[in-house]
C-alpha positions as CSV (number, residue, x, y, z in Angstrom):
1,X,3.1,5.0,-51.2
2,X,6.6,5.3,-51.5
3,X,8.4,3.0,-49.3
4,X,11.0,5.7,-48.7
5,X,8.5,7.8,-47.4
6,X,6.9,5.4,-45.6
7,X,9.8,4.4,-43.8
8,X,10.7,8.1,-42.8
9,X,6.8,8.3,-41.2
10,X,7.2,5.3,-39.2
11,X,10.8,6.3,-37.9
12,X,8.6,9.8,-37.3
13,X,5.5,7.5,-35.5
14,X,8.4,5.4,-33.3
15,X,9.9,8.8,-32.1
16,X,6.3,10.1,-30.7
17,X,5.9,6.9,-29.5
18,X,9.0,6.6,-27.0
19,X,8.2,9.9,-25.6
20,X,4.2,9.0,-25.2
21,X,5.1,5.7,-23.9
22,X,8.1,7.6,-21.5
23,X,5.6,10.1,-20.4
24,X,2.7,7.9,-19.7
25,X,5.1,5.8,-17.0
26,X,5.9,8.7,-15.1
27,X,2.3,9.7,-15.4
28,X,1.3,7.0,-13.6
29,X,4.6,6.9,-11.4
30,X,3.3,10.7,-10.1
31,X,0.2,9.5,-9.2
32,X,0.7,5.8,-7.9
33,X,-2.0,4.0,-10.7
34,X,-2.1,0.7,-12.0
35,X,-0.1,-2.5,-10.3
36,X,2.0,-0.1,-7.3
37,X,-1.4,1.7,-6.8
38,X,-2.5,-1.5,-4.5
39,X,0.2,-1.1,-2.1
40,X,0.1,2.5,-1.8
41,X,-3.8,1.9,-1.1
42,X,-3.4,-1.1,1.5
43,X,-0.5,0.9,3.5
44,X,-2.8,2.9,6.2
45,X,-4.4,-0.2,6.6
46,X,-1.2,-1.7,8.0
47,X,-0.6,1.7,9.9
48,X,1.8,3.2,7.1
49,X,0.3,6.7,6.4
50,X,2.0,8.5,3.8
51,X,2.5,11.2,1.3
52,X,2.4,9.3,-2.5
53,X,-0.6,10.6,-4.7
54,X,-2.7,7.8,-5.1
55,X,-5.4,8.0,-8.1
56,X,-6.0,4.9,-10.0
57,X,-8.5,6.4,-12.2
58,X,-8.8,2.7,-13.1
59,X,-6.3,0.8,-14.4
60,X,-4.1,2.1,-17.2
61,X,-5.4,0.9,-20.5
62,X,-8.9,2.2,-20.1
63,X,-7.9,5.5,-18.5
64,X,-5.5,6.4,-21.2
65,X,-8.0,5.1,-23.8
66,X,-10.6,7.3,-22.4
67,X,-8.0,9.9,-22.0
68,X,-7.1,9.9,-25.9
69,X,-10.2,9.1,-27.5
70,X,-11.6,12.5,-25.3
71,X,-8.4,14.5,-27.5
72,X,-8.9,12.7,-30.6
73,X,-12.8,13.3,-31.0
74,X,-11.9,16.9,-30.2
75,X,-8.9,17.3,-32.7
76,X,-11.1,15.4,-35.2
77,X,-13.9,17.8,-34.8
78,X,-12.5,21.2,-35.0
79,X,-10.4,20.0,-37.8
80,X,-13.3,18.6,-40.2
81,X,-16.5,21.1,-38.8
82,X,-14.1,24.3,-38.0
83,X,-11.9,23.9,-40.6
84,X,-8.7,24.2,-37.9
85,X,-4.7,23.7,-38.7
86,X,-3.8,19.9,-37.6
87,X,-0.9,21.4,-35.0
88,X,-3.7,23.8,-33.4
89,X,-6.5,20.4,-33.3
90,X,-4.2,18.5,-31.7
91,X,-2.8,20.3,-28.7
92,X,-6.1,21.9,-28.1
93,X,-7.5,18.4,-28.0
94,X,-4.8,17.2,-25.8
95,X,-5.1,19.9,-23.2
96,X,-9.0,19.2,-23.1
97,X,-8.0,15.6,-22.5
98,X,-5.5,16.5,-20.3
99,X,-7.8,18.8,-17.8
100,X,-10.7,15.7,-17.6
101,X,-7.5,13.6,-17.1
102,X,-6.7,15.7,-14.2
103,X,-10.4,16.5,-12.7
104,X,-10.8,12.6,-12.7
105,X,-7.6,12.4,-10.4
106,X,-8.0,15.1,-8.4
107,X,-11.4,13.6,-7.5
108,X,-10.4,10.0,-7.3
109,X,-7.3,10.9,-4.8
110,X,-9.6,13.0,-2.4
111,X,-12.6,10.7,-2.7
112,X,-9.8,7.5,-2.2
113,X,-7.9,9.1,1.1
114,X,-11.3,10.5,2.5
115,X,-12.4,6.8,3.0
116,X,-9.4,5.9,4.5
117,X,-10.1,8.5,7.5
118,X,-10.8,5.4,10.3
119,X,-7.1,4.7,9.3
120,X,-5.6,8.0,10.2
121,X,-4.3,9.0,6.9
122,X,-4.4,12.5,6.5
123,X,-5.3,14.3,3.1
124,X,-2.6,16.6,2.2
125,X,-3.9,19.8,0.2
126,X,-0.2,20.4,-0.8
127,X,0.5,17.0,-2.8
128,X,-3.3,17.8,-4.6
129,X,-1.7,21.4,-5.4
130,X,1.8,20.0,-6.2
131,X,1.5,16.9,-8.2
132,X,-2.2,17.1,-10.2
133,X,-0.5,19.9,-12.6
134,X,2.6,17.6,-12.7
135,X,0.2,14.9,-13.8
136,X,-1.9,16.9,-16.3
137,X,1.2,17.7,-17.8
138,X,2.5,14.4,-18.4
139,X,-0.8,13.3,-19.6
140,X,-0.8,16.1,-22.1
141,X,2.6,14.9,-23.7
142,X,1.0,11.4,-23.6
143,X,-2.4,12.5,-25.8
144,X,-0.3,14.7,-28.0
145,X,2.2,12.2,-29.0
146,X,-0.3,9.3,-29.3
147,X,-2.7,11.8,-31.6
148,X,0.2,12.6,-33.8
149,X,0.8,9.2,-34.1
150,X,-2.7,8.3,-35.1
151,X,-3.0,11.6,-37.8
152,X,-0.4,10.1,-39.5
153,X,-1.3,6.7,-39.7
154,X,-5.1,8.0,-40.6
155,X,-3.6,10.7,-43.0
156,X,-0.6,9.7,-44.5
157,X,-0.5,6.0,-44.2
158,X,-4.3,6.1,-45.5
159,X,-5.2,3.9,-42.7
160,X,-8.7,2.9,-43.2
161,X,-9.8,3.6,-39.0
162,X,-10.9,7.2,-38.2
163,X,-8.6,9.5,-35.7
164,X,-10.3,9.1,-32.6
165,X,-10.7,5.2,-33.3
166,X,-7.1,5.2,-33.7
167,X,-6.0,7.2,-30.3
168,X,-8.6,5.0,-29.0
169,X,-6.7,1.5,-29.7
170,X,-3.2,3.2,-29.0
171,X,-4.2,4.3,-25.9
172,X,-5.0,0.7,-24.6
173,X,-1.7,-0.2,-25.9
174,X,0.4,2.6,-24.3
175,X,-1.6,2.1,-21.0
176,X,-1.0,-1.8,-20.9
177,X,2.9,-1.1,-21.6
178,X,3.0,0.8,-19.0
179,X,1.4,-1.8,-16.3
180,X,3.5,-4.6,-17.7
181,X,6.5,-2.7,-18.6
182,X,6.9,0.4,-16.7
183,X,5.3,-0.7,-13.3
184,X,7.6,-3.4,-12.3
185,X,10.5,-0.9,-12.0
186,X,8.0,1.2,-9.6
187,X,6.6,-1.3,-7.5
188,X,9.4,-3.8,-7.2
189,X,12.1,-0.8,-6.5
190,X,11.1,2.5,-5.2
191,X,8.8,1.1,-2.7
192,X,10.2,-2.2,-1.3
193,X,13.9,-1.1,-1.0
194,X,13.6,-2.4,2.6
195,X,13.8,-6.0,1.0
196,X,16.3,-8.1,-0.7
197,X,15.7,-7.2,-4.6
198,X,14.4,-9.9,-6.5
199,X,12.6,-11.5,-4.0
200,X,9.2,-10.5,-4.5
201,X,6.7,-9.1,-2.4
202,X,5.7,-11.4,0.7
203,X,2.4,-11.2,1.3
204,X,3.2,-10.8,5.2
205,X,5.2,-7.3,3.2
206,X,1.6,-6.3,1.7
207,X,1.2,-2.3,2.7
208,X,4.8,-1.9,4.1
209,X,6.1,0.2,1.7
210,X,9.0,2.2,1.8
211,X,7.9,5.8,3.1
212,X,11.2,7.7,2.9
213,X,12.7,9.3,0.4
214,X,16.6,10.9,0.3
215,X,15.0,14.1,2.0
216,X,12.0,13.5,4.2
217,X,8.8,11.6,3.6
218,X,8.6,10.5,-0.1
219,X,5.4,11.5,-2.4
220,X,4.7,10.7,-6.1
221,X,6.9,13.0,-7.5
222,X,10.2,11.6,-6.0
223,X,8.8,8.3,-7.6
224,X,9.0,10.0,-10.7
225,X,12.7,11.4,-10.1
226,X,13.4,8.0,-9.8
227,X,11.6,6.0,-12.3
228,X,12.6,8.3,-15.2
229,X,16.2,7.1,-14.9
230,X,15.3,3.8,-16.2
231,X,11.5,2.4,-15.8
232,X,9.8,5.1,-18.0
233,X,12.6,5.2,-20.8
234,X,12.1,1.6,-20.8
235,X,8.8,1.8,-21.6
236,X,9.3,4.5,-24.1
237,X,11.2,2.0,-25.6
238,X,9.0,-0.7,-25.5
239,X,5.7,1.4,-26.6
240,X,8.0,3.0,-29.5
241,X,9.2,-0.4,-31.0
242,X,5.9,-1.8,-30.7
243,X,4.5,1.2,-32.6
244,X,7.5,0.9,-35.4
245,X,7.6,-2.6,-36.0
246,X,4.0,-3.1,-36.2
247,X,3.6,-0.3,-39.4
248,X,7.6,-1.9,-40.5
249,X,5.4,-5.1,-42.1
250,X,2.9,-3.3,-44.0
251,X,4.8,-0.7,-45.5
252,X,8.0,-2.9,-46.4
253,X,5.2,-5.7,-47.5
254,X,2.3,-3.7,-48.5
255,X,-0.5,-5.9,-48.3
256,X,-2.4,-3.8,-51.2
257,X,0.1,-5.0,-54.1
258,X,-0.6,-8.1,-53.9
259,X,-2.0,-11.5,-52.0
260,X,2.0,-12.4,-52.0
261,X,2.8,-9.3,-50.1
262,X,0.4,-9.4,-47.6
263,X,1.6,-12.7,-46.9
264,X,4.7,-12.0,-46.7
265,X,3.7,-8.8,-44.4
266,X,2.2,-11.6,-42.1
267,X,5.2,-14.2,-42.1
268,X,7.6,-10.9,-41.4
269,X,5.4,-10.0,-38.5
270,X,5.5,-13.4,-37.0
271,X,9.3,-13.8,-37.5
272,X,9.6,-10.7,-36.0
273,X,7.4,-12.2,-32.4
274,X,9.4,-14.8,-32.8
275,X,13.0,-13.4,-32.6
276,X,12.0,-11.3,-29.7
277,X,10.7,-14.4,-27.8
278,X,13.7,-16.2,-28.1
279,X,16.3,-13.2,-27.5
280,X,13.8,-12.8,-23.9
281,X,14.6,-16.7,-23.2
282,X,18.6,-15.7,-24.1
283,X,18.6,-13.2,-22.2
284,X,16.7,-14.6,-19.0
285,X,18.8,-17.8,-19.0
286,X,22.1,-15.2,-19.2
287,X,20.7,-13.5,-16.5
288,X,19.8,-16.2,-14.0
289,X,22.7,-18.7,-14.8
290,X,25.4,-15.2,-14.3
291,X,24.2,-14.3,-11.1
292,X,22.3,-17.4,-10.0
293,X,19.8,-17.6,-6.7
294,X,20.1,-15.7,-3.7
295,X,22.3,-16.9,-1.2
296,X,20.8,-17.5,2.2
297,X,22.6,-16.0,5.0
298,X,24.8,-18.0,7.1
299,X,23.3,-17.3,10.1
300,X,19.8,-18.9,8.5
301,X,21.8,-21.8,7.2
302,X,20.7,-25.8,9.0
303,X,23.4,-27.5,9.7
304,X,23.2,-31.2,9.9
C-alpha cells in the first residue's frame, strides 16, 4: 500500500477514534458505570438517595465489546449475505447495538434501585425516560465510530481479522480507556466536591457523594455537562492516539517488505511506549514539585 495513503487512513481511523473514545466517557458519565458506578450504588446505603442513573451493565470493556461485536456481526452480515452499501451496514448495525445497549440499561437500573427499596431510594420513571435515549445515543456514536474504524483496517489496511473480530478487540480497548482514563475525572470531581481535591476518597467518605448540582438535585446527565468539558475529550484523546500510533508502526514500517521492517516496526513501537512513559514521569514530577502537598490547616497544626 502506498504509505501516503496509508497515512491519510490512519489520520482518518484517529479522527473516529477521538469521537468513539469522547462519546463512550460520557456514555458512561450518563449512566454512572464502571469505577464512579460503586459510589453511586453504596450512597442509599449511607442514607444518600439520589437522582444519577446508575447501570453498570458490567464494567466497561466487556459491555462495549459486547456492544460492538452485536453492530459489527450485523454490519458484516447484511453487507456479505444482502449485498448492502458499507454506510447503510454500519449505522443499521450500530443502532441495533445501540437498542440491546439500551434494553440492558434500562433493565439493569430498574432491577439495581428496586433492590435498594429497604434503603428508601425511590425509582424515578423520569430519569429512565430522560437519560436511556441520551445513553443509546451516545452508544450509537460509540459503535459507529469504532465499526468505521475496524472496516478500514479490515478493508483497506487488508488486516487479516474479520470485522466483527475487529469491533470486538476495539471495544475492550475503548471501554478500558474509559475506566482508566475518563473515570477519574467523574469520580474524583463531580461527585466528591465536598472534599479537598487530590485527596482521595476516605473510606469513612464511601457513599457520601455529592447530590447537588447548580440547579437542584444532580442526575447523570449534569455529570455529562460536566465531564464533556474535559474528562471525555481526554479520553477521546487518549483512545484516538492509541488507535493512530498503533497502525503509525506498521504502515511507516510495513512488516510485509521485509524481516528488517518488521523489526524496525517493533523497535518504533517500543520507542514510542517508551517516550510516553518518560514524558508521564516529567510531567508528574513538574506537577508535584510546582504545587507540592497540601498544606494542613493551622488550626489542625501540633504545636510543640
Amino acid at each position: 500500500m502506498d504509505p501516503l495513503l496509508g497515512m491519510g487512513v490512519l489520520a482518518l481511523m484517529g479522527a473516529a477514534a477521538t469521537i468513539a473514545g469522547a462519546t463512550e466517557d460520557l456514555e458512561s458519565d450518563v449512566g454512572s458505570q464502571s469505577n464512579p458506578n460503586s459510589q453511586v450504588q453504596l450512597a442509599p446505603q449511607m442514607m444518600h438517595p439520589h437522582r444519577i442513573y446508575n447501570k453498570a451493565i458490567s464494567g466497561e470493556p466487556p459491555s462495549n465489546a459486547l456492544m460492538c461485536a452485536i453492530g459489527g456481526t450485523i454490519a458484516s452480515v447484511m453487507m456479505s449475505a444482502y449485498g448492502l452499501s458499507v454506510v447503510f451496514a454500519i449505522t443499521f448495525g450500530a443502532a441495533i447495538a445501540a437498542v440491546v445497549h439500551g434494553t440492558y440499561a434500562a433493565s439493569s437500573f430498574m432491577g439495581r434501585v428496586s433492590s435498594q427499596k429497604r434503603f428508601k431510594q425511590p425509582l424515578y420513571l423520569d430519569i429512565v425516560r430522560s437519560h436511556t435515549p441520551v445513553i443509546i445515543g451516545y452508544a450509537f456514536l460509540t459503535t459507529f465510530f469504532i465499526l468505521v474504524i475496524s472496516y478500514l483496517m479490515s478493508s483497506v489496511l487488508n488486516h487479516p481479522f474479520p470485522l466483527p473480530l475487529l469491533a470486538f478487540i476495539w471495544g475492550i480497548t475503548v471501554g478500558a480507556i474509559g475506566s482508566s482514563t475518563g473515570d477519574v475525572h467523574y469520580g474524583a470531581e463531580r461527585e466528591y466536591q465536598n472534599v479537598e481535591f487530590g485527596s482521595g476518597i476516605n473510606a469513612a467518605n464511601s457513599g457520601d457523594i455529592v447530590r447537588y448540582g447548580e440547579s437542584g438535585l444532580r442526575n447523570g446527565i449534569d455529570n455529562a455537562w460536566f465531564c464533556s468539558k474535559f474528562g471525555g475529550p481526554v479520553t477521546g484523546i487518549a483512545f484516538g492516539m492509541t488507535v493512530f500510533l498503533s497502525g503509525w508502526v506498521t504502515t511507516v514500517f510495513n512488516p510485509g517488505e521485509s524481516i528488517t521492517m518488521g523489526w524496525l516496526s517493533v523497535i518504533a513501537g517500543l520507542l514510542i511506549v517508551a517516550i510516553l512513559i518518560i514524558g508521564n514521569r516529567v510531567i508528574e514530577t513538574w506537577a508535584r514539585s510546582t504545587y507540592g502537598p497540601y498544606q494542613e490547616d493551622e488550626s489542625e497544626e501540633v504545636t510543640a
